[in-house]
Structures are given as C-alpha cells and as structure tokens.
C-alpha positions in Angstrom: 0.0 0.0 0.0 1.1 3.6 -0.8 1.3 5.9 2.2 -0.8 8.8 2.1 1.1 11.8 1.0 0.2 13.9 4.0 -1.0 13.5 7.6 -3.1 15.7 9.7 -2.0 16.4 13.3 -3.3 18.4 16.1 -1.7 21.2 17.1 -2.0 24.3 19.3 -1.6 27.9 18.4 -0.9 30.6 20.6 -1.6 34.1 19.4 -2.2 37.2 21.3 -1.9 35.5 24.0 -4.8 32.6 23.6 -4.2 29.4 23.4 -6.5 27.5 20.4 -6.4 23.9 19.5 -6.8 22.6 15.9 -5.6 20.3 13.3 -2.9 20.5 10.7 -1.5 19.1 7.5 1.7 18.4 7.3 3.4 17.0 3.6 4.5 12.6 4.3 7.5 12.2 2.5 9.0 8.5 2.7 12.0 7.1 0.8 11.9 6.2 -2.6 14.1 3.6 -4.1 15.0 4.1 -8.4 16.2 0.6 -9.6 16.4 -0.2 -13.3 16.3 -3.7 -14.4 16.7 -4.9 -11.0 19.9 -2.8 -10.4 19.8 0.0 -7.5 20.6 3.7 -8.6 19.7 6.0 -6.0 17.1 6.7 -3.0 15.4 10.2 -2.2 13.2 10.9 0.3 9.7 12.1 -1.6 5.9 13.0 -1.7 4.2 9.7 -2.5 2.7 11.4 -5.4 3.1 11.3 -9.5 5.5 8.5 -8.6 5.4 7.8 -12.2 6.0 11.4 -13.6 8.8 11.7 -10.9 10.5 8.6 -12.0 10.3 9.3 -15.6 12.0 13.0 -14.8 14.3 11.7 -12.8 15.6 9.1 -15.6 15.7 11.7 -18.5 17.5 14.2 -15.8 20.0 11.4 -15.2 20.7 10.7 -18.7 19.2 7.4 -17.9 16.9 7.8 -20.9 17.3 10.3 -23.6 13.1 10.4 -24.3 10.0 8.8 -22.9 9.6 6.9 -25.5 12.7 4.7 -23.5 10.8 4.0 -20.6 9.3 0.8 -21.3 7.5 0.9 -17.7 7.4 2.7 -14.4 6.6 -0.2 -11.7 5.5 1.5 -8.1 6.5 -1.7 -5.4 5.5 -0.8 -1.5 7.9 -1.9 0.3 8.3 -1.6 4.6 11.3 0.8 4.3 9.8 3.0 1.3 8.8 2.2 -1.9 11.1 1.4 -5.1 10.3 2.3 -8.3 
C-alpha cells in the first residue's frame, strides 16, 4: 500500500496571547528507491505522489533515458522501508 502523501495532526496555536487547538497538514514524505532492471541507482526521500511522472523526470535528468519513449515501464513496489520504483 502507498502511504498517504500527507498526515493531519493536532496542534496548538498561541496568538495574542490565547491558546486555540486545531488540526494540521503536514506533507509525508518517505523514501523512494529508483532501480532499473533490478539494479539500484539511487534513494530520495519524496511526496508519494506522481511516482510515475517523478520517475520518468528523474531518468531523463540522469541521462538514464534520452526520451519517454525509452521507458518501457514505471513499476510503483511498496515496500516496509519505502517504496522502489
């Protein structure tokens, strides 16, 4: 399962001198593993969103690919540490 890609905690906010309680969200980031053909190539911590647009960036940034039309497929795996992609 995908983690959600933000959380919403409570929090307490003091302004003017009162004290209010609320809720906030805050952005979950978690790591994110890039392998290609079963080979490791780097891990950033990231949003768990667009995983697929952020992969296929990330390989034409890297030179990995030189267009999309090189990506044959973008896999999203969960994993307990993070997800790889």
């Amino acid at each position: 399962m995908i983690p959600p890609a933000s959380l919403r905690l409570s929090q307490q906010q003091f302004r003017a001198g009162l004290c209010s309680a609320g809720r906030r969200s805050i952005a979950e980031e978690v790591p994110v593993a890039f392998t290609y053909r079963g080979c490791s190539y780097a891990v950033m911590m990231a949003t768990p969103l667009d995983l697929e647009d952020f992969a296929v960036g990330f390989s034409l940034t890297e030179g990995l690919a030189t267009n999309r039309d090189e990506i044959e497929a973008v896999t999203v795996r969960p994993r307990d540490e993070g997800l790889v992609l």
